[in-house]
Legacy VTK file of the C-alpha trace (Angstrom):
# vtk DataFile Version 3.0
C-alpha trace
ASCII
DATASET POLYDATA
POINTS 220 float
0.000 0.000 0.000
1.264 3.596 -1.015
1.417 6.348 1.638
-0.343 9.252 0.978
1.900 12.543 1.647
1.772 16.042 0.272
4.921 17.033 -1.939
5.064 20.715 -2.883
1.277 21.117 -2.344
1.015 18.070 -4.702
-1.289 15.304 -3.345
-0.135 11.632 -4.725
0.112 8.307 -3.885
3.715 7.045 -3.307
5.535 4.256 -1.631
8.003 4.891 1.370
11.169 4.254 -1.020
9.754 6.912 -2.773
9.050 9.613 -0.285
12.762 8.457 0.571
14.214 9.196 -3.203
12.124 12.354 -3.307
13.694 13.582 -0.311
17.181 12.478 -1.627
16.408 14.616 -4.314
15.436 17.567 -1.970
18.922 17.459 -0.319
20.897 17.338 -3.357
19.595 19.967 -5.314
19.246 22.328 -2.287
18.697 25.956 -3.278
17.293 27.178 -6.839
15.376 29.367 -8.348
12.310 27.408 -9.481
8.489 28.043 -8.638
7.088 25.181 -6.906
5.189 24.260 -9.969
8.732 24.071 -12.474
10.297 22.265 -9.261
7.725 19.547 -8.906
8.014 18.729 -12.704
12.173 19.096 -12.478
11.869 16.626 -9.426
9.997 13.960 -11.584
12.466 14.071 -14.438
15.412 13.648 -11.805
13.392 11.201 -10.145
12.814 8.954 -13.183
16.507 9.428 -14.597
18.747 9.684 -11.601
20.299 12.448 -13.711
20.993 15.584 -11.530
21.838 17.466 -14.805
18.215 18.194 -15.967
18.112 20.642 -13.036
20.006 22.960 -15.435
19.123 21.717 -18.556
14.794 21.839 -18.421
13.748 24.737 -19.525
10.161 26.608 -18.927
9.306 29.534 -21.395
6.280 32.355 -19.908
3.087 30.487 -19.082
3.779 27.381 -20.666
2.422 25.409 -16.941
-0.439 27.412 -16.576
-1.617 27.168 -20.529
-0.580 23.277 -20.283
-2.362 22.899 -17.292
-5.125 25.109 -18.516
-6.028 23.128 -21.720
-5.370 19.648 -19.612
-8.426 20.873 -17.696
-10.686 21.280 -20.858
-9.771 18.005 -22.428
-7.464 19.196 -25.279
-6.260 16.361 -26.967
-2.427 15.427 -27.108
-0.603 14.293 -29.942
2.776 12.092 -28.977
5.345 11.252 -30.855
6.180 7.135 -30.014
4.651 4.835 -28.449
6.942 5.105 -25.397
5.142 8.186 -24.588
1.922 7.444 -25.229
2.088 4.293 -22.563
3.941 6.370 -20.055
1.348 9.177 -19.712
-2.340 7.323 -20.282
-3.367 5.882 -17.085
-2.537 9.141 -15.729
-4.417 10.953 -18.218
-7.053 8.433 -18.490
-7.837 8.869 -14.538
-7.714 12.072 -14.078
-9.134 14.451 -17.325
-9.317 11.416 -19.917
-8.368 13.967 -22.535
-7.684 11.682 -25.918
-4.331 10.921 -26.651
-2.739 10.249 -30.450
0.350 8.771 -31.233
2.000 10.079 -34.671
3.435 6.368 -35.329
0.033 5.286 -35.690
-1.224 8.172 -37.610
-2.647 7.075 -41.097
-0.574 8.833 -43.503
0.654 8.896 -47.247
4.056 7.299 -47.308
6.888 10.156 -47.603
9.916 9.947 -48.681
11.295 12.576 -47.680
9.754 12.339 -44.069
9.891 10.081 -41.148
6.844 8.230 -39.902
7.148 10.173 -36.802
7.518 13.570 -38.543
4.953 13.060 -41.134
2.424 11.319 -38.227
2.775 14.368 -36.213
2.342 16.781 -39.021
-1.152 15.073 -39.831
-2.137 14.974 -36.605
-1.339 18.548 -35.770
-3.057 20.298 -38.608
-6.230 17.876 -37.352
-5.445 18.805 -34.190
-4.339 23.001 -34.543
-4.312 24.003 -30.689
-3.479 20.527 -29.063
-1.135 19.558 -26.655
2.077 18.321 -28.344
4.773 15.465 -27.050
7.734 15.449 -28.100
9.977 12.665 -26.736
12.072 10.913 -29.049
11.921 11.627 -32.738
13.276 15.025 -33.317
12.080 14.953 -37.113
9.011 15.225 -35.198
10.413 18.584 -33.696
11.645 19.770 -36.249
8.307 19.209 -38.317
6.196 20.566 -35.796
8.276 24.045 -35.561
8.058 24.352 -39.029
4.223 24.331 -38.707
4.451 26.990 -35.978
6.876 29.051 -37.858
4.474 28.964 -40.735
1.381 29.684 -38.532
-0.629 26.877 -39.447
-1.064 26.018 -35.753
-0.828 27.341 -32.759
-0.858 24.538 -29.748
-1.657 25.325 -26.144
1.570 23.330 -25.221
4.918 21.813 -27.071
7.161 19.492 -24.226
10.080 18.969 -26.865
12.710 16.561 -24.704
14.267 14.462 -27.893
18.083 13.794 -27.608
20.514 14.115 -30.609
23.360 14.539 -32.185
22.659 16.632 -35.311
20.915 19.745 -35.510
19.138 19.318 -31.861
20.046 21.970 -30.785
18.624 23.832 -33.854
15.357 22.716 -33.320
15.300 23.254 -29.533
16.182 27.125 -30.475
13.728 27.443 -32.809
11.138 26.413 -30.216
12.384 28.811 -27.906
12.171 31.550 -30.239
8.830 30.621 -30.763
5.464 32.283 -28.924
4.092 29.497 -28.288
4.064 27.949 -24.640
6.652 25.181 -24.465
9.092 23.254 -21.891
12.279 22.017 -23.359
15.316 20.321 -22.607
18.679 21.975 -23.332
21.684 20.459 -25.585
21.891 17.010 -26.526
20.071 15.199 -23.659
16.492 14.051 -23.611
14.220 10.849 -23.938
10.846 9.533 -23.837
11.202 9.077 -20.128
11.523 12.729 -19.505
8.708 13.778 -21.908
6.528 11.077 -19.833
7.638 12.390 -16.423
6.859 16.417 -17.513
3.812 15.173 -18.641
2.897 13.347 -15.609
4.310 16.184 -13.218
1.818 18.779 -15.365
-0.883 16.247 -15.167
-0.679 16.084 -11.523
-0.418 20.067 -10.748
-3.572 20.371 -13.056
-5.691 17.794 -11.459
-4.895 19.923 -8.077
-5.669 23.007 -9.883
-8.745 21.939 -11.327
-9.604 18.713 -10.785
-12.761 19.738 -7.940
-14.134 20.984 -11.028
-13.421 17.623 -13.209
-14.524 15.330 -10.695
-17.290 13.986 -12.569
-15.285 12.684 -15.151
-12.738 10.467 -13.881
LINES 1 221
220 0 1 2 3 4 5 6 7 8 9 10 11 12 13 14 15 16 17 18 19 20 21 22 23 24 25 26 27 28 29 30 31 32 33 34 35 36 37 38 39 40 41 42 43 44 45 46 47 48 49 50 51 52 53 54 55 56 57 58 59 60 61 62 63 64 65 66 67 68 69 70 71 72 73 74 75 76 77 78 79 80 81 82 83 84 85 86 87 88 89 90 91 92 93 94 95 96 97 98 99 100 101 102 103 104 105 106 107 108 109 110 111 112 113 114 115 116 117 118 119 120 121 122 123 124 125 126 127 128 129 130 131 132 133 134 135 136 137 138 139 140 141 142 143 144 145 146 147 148 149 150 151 152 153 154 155 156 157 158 159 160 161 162 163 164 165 166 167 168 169 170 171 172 173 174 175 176 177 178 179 180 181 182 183 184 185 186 187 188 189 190 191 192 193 194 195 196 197 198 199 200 201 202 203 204 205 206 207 208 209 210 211 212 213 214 215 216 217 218 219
């Protein structure tokens, strides 16, 4: 049975050995300059990839909790990118707001060339899907398709969570989301996976249900 404790105004259900990471996690970090909002979601990523770094690395741009949170609350629909994402983020999802939840791998698409599966999934799905919530976790052809549909102003989502890892031209991508208006988190640099994208999401899920979730009762 989980133990049910409080974590930065957060209510959740958690095991001892968790409480006991959590506050592992507490110690080590010590001071910063996060709201308790950002913390909670940097927390989760630390706390599902025992990598300290993302304390420096996550990256928040103006309003992008309270819009994500916001359109969580009214059931916007998210669009992921793999199925890793998809799987890490639906029973949370599914019992709190039940907003839907598309994959771009299992988009039905016209075969491209010139275009991942990923990148052409999440293209289709976004101009279906204008002011979604968007996932970003792994593929960043998916990124990179997705800012080229905000640069062009063909849609304008409530939320981007862009935390693919890479190599070559990451960190182009990552800027161009940041220079974007639109409200985003991101991971810095090279670093990034599907777990992170999962454990934002999850973090964001969890704020919003305390947020709003008196008013959303009904529906999980």
């Amino acid at each position: 049975m989980g133990d049910s404790i409080v974590l930065e105004g957060v209510p959740m259900e958690w095991h001892a050995t968790d409480a006991q990471s959590l506050a592992i996690i507490d110690r080590e970090i010590g001071e910063h300059a996060f709201s308790p909002a950002e913390y909670e979601i940097v927390r989760r990523v630390i706390y599902a990839t025992a990598d300290f770094e993302y304390k420096s690395l996550i990256r928040f741009s103006e309003l992008a909790l309270q819009s994500g949170a916001a359109a969580l609350a009214a059931r916007t629909t998210v669009v992921v990118d793999v199925p890793m994402v998809q799987v890490g983020i639906a029973p949370n999802i599914q019992n709190t707001f039940a907003n839907p939840v598309y994959c771009s791998m299992e988009a039905i698409t016209r075969p491209q060339k010139e275009k991942s599966r990923a990148a052409w999934g999440i293209e289709t799905l976004a101009r279906r899907y204008p002011e979604g919530i968007f996932v970003v976790g792994q593929a960043q052809t998916a990124l990179t398709a997705l800012v080229e549909l905000i640069e062009a102003e063909e849609i304008r989502p409530a939320l981007v969570i862009g935390t693919p890892s890479g190599f070559v031209g990451m960190d182009v991508a990552k800027e161009r989301l940041a220079d974007s208006l639109i409200p985003h988190i991101r991971v810095e640099g090279r670093k990034g996976s599907a777990v992170v994208a999962a454990a934002i999401v999850n973090g964001l899920v969890d704020l919003a249900w305390q947020a709003y979730g008196r008013d959303q009762s009904g529906i999980a």
